[in-house]
N, C-alpha and C positions, 0 to 999 in steps of 0.2 A: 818434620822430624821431632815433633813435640808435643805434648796435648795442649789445647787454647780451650779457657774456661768461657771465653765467653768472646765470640767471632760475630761482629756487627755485620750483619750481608745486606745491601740493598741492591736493586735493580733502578737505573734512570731510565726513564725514557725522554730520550731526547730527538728534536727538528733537528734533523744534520743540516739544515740550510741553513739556519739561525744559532745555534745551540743550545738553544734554548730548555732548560729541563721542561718537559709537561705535566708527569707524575712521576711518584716515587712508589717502589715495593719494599719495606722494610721485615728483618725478622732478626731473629740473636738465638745462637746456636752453640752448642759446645763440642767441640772435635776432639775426638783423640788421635794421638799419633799414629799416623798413617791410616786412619780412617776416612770414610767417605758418608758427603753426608747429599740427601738431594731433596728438595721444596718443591713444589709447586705451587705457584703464585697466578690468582686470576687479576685482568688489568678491564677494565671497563672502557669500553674506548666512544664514552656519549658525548664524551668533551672534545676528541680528538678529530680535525678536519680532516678526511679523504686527502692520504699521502703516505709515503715509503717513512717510518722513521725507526729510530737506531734504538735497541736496546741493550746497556752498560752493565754486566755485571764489576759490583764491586764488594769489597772487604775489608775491613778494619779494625784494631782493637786498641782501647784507652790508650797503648803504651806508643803506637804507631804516628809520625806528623801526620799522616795523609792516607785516607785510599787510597787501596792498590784496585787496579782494573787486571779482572781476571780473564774476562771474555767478553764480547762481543756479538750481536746479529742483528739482524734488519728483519722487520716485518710490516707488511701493509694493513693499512684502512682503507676498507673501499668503502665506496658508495651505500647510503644504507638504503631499505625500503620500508616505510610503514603498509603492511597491507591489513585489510578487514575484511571479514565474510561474512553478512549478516540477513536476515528476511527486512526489510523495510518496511515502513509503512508508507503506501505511495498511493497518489490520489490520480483515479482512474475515471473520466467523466465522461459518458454516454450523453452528447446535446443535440436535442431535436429540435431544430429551426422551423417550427410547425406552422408558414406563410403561404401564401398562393404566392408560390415564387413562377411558374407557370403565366399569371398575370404582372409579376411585374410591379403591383400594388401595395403599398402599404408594408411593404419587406423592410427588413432592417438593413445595416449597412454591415456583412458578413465577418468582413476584414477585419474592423473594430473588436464585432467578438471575440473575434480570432485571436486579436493583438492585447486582451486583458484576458484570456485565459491563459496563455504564454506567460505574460507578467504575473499570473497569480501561480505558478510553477506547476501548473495539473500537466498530466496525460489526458488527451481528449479524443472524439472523433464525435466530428461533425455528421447527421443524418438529415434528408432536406424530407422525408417520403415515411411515410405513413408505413408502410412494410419495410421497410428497413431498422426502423426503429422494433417493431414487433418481433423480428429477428433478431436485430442485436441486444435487444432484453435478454436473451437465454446467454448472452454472451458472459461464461464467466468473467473473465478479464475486467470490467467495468466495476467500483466501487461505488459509486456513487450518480446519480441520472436529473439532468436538467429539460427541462419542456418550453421553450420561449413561442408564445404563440398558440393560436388555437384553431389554426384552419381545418385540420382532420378530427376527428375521433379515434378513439384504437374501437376494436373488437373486444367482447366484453369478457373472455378468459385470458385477454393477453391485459386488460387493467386490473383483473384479479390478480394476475401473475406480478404487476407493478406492485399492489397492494400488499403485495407477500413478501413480496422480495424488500420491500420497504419494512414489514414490520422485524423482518431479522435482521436488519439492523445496515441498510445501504440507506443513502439518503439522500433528499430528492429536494430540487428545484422547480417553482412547477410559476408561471406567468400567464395570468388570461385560460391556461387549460385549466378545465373543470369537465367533470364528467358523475352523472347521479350516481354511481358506486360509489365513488371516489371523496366525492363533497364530505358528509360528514363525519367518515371516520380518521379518516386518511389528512384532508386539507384544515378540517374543524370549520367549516364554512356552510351556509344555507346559500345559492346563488339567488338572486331577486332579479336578475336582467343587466341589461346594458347601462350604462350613464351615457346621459345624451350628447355632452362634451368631450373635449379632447384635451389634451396638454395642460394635464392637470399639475398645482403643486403637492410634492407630497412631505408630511409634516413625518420627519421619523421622531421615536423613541429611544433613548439612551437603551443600548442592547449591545449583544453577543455580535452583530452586523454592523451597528454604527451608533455614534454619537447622536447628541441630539442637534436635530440641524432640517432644515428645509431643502429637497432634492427635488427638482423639476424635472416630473416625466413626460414624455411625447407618445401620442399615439392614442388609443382606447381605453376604456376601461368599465370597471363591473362593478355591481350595487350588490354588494354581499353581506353579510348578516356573519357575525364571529359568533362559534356558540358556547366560546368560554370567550370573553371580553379581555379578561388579562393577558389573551394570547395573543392579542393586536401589539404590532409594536410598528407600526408606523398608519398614519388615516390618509386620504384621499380628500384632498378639502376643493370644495364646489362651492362657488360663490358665484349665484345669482342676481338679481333684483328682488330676490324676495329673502335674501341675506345669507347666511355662510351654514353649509351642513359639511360635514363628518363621516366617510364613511370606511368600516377596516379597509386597509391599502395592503398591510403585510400581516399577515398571521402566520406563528411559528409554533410548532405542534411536535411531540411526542408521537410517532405511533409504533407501539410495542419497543423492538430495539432503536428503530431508528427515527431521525429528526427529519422533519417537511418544514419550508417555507412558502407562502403561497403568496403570491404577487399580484392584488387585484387591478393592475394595470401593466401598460407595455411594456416589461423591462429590456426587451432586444431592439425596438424602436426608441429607445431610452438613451439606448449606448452611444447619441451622438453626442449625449451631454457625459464626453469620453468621462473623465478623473475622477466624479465621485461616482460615474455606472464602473468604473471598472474597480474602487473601493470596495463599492456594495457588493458585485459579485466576487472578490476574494474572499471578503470576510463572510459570506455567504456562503460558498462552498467551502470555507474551513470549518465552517457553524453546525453543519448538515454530516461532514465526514464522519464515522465512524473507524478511531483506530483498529489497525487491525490486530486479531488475537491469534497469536501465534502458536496457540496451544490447540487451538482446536479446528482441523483441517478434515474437508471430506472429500468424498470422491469426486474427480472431476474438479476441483478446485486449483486454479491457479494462483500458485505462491509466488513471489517477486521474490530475488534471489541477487544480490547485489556483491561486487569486489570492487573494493576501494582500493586504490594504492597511492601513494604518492612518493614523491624524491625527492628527500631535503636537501641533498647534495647535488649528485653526478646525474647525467642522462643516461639513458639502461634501451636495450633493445629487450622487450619483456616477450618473456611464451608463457600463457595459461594453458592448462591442460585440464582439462573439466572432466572427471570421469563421474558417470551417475548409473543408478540403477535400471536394466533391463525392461522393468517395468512403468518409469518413467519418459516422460517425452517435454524435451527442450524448446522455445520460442523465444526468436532472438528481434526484439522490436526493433533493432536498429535497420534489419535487412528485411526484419517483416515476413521472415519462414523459420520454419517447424528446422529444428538440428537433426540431422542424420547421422552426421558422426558422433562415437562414443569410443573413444576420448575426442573430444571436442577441442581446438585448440586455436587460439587467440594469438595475434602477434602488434604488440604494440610499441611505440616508440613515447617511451616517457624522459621530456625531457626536466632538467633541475628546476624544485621547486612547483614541480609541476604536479597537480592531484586527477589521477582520471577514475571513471566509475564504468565497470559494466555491471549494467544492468540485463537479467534474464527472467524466465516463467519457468517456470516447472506446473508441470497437470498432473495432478497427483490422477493415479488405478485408485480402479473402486475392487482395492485389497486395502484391506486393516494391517498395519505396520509403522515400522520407520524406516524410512527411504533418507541414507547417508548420500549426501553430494560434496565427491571429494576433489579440492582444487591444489592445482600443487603449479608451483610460480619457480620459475626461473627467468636466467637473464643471458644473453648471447656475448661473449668475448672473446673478438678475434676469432671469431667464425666456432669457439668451441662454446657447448652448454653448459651455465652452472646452475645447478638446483639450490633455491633461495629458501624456500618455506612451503609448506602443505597447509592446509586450512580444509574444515570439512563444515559443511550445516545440515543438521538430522531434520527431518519433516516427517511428522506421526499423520497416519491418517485414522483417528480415531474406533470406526467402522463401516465396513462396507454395504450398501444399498438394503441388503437382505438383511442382515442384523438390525439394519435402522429401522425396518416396514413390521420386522418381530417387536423389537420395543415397543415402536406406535403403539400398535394393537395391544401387547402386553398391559400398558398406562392404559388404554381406555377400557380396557376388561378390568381395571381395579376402579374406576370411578365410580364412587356413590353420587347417585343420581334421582331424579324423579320420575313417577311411573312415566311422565309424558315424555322427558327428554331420554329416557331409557330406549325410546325406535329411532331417537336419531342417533344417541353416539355407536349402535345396531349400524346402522345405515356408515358409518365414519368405522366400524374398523369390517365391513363388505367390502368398501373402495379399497381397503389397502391392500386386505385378502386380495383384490382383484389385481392390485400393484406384485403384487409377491408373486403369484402364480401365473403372471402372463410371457410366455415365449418373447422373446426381441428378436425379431429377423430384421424389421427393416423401421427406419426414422418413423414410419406412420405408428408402429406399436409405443415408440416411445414416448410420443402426444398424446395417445390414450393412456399411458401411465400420468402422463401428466397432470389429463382432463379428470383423472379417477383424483390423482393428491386433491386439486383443488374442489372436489364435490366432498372429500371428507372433510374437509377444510371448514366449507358453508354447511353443513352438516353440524361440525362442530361450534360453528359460531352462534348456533340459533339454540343451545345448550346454556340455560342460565342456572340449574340450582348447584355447578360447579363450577371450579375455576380451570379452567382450559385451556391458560394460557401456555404454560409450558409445554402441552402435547402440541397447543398451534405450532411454536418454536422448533417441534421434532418436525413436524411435518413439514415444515417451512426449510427443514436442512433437506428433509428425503425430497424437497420440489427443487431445489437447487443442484441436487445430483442428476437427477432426471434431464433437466432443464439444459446443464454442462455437458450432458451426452450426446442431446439433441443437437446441440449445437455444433459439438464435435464432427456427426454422420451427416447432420443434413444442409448446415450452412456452407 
C-alpha cells in the first residue's frame, strides 16, 4: 500500500534435507503501490547433484530486521547426459596370413596376432586365402592392409589395385611379400633372394615404429637392396665365419598419399617374441594410418558414424532413434548386417558414470550431395518417454562417378605433353570414355570398368614430360568407386 524505492528480491535455493543454501538469485527493483512487478531468473544447475530441492523466494529493504519469505516451490535435477555425434577416425585392417597353413609348416601362432591387434585397438579381419584377400581388397570398409607371409601371390590387376589403393592414401604392412610390380615403387626395395639363415637379430633405428634397440626375429628372411638408403630404419644382421653383414630388415616408404612398411623378414613368425612384436606392430599400424578426411567423400564410401554418451550421475534406460536419408544404407558391426529400419532404434541401459559408444557405417549413393543423419536421444521413466536432445552429422559426397570420369578426361585434354607421350594420355582418356559410356547390368561389367581405370592408369604412368600425379589421384578415387560397387553386387 506504498511505493518501495528500492525492494532487495532474492531467490535461495536450498537441500530441504540439509538446509543448506546451494545458490542465490539476486536483483533490486522498485515498486509502486499496488503494482506488480515479475523477473525471470535463469539457475544453472552444473553444481547441483540429482534431487528434489526447494526454491525461497524472498524480499527485503534497508529499513526491514529480516526477510520476509513470500513464496515457495520445489523443482528437480535429474540425471544429466553428455551425448556426441561425430565421423571418427577408426583404424580398419584387412590382414592376410599369407602361410601354407594347409601344411601346417612354418605358420605363425594366429592367436598371438589376434591378441596384439586387440591391444593395439584396430578393427580387423583376418584372411588365411589368396581369393579372399583379392575380394576383400574392393572392400570399402578397410583403411589400411597388412600381408604377413608369402606363400601366394595375388593376380597382377588385383596388385595394381593394391598399388592404387595404397598410393591414395590407405597404408600397408607388407612382411616377406614382394611381388616385381610392387618391389620398386611401392616397397622401395630391389629383391636379391633368400638369406640362407634363420632367426635372425634385427638391429632397429630410432623411428616413427621404435626406439633404438635390438628385436630378435624367428623364421626366414630376404637379401634385399633399399633404393633410397635413408629409408632403412631397421637392418637384418648375419653373422657368419667370415664376419658380420648388414642387410635392409625394414624400409618405410612414401607412395603417393600413403605410407608402406616392408619387413624383409618374419614378422607373424616373429610374434612369439609376444611384447616387443606386439610394440612393433602398434606403432606400425599407427605409422602407416592415414587420418581420415572428412571433407571429402565419394560414392560408395563407407563413413564411421559414432554416438558417445555417457552418465555422470543416474542410470537412464536410453532409446536412439536414427533417422537417415532414403538414399543411404546403414551397417551395424556389432550384429554384422545391413539396417533395414528407418528410424532405426537402439535400446540401451547406461548405467552411472558409465560411457558407451555406437558405432555405425553409413555407404554413401553415387549422388553428389549432403546426406543429414539425424539422432535424437531419449530416455524411459516409469514406462513413459522423455525426449533428451537431437544431434545430426551432415556427410557431402563431393560427386558422383559420371562427373568424376568427365573431370578425368577434362585434366587430361588440357595436359601439355610431348609428341610421344601425346598417344598415351590418347590411350588414358579412351579407358575412361570407355568407363563413362559402358551399360552396368551385371558385377562382370563393373570389373571391366575397373580393368578400363587401371589401363588408364598404366597408360598414364609411362607419361614423363608431365606431372600426372593429381589426375593418378582422380583416377585413383573414380577406381575406388567402382571397386565399392563391386563389392557391394558381387561379394
Amino acid at each position: 500500500n506504498e511505493d518501495i524505492a528500492n525492494l532487495n528480491v532474492k531467490v535461495l535455493i536450498v537441500n530441504p534435507d540439509t538446509q543448506e543454501t546451494k545458490a542465490e538469485l539476486s536483483s533490486r527493483h522498485s515498486v509502486n503501490r499496488g503494482g506488480t512487478i515479475a523477473d525471470v531468473r535463469t539457475l544453472s544447475t552444473a553444481n547441483l547433484t540429482p534431487k528434489i530441492y526447494l526454491a525461497v523466494l524472498q524480499a527485503y529493504t534497508s529499513t526491514m530486521p529480516a526477510p520476509k519469505t513470500l513464496a515457495s516451490t520445489t523443482f528437480e535435477v535429474k540425471p544429466s547426459l553428455e551425448i556426441t555425434k561425430t565421423i571418427p577416425d577408426v583404424k580398419n585392417v584387412l590382414v592376410w596370413l599369407n602361410y601354407p597353413w594347409q601344411s601346417g609348416q612354418n605358420t605363425p601362432d594366429r592367436s598371438l596376432i589376434e591378441k596384439a591387434l586387440k591391444e593395439a585397438g584396430v578393427t580387423y579381419r583376418i584372411v588365411l586365402d589368396k581369393k579372399d584377400f583379392e575380394t576383400e581388397l574392393r572392400n570399402p570398409f578397410y583403411t589400411d592392409f597388412m600381408i604377413l607371409g608369402d606363400h601366394n601371390p595375388i593376380e597382377d590387376h588385383f596388385s595394381e589395385e593394391l598399388r592404387e589403393q595404397i598410393y591414395a592414401g590407405k597404408g600397408l604392412i607388407s612382411s616377406l611379400f614382394n611381388r616385381q610390380n610392387l618391389d620398386s615403387d611401392v616397397f622401395g626395395i630391389k629383391f636379391n633372394g633368400n638369406l640362407s639363415g634363420k632367426d635372425y637379430p634385427i638391429e632397429l633405428a630410432e623411428s616413427e615404429i621404435a626406439a633404438t634397440q635390438t628385436f630378435q626375429s624367428y623364421g626366414s628372411a630376404l637379401k634385399v637392396e633399399a633404393l633410397n638408403p635413408a629409408q632403412t630404419i631397421g637392418w637384418i644382421v648375419e653373422t657368419t665365419n667370415k664376419g658380420t653383414t648388414k642387410y635392409p630388415g625394414i624400409v618405410k616408404r612414401q607412395h603417393g598419399n600413403g605410407k608402406v612398411l616392408f619387413f624383409a623378414f618374419d614378422l607373424g613368425i616373429s610374434s612369439t617374441n609376444y611384447n616387443p612384436f606386439a610394440s612393433l606392430l602398434r606403432n606400425s599400424i599407427n605409422y602407416i594410418h592415414r587420418p581420415l578426411d572428412t571433407t571429402a567423400f565419394h560414392p560408395h564410401h563407407v563413413v564411421p558414424v559414432e554416438i558417445k554418451l555417457k552418465s555422470p550421475g543416474g542410470a537412464f534406460d536410453i532409446k536412439i532413434t536414427e533417422t537417415y536419408p532414403a538414399e543411404i544404407k546403414l551397417y551395424d558391426p556389432l550384429t554384422e548386417k545391413w539396417i533395414t529400419d528407418n528410424p532405426w532404434t537402439i535400446n540401451i541401459r547406461l548405467e552411472p558414470n558409465e560411457t558407451r559408444a555406437i558405432l555405425y557405417y553409413a555407404l554413401m549413393p553415387d549422388k553428389a550431395g549432403t546426406y543429414t543423419l539425424q539422432t535424437e536421444v531419449g530416455y524411459m521413466e516409469n514406462g513413459t518417454y522423455n525426449f533428451y536432445q537431437t544431434l545430426s552429422a551432415d556427410i557431402g559426397v563431393n560427386k558422383d562417378a559420371v562427373a568424376a570420369a568427365v573431370d578425368i578426361i577434362t585434366a587430361l585434354n588440357m595436359l601439355t605433353v610431348s609428341g610421344q607421350d601425346k598417344a598415351k594420355v590418347d590411350n588414358a582418356v579412351r579407358y575412361i570414355a570407355d568407363v563413362q559410356g559402358r551399360s552396368i547390368t551385371t558385377d562382370a561389367d563393373i570389373d571391366k570398368n575397373i580393368q578400363d581405370i587401371l589401363k588408364a592408369i598404366d597408360s598414364l604412368l609411362d607419361v614423363t614430360s608431365a606431372d600426372t600425379s593429381n589426375i593418378r589421384l582422380m583416377m585413383d578415387q573414380l577406381l575406388k568407386v567402382w571397386e565399392g560397387r563391386w563389392y557391394s553386387i558381387g561379394a
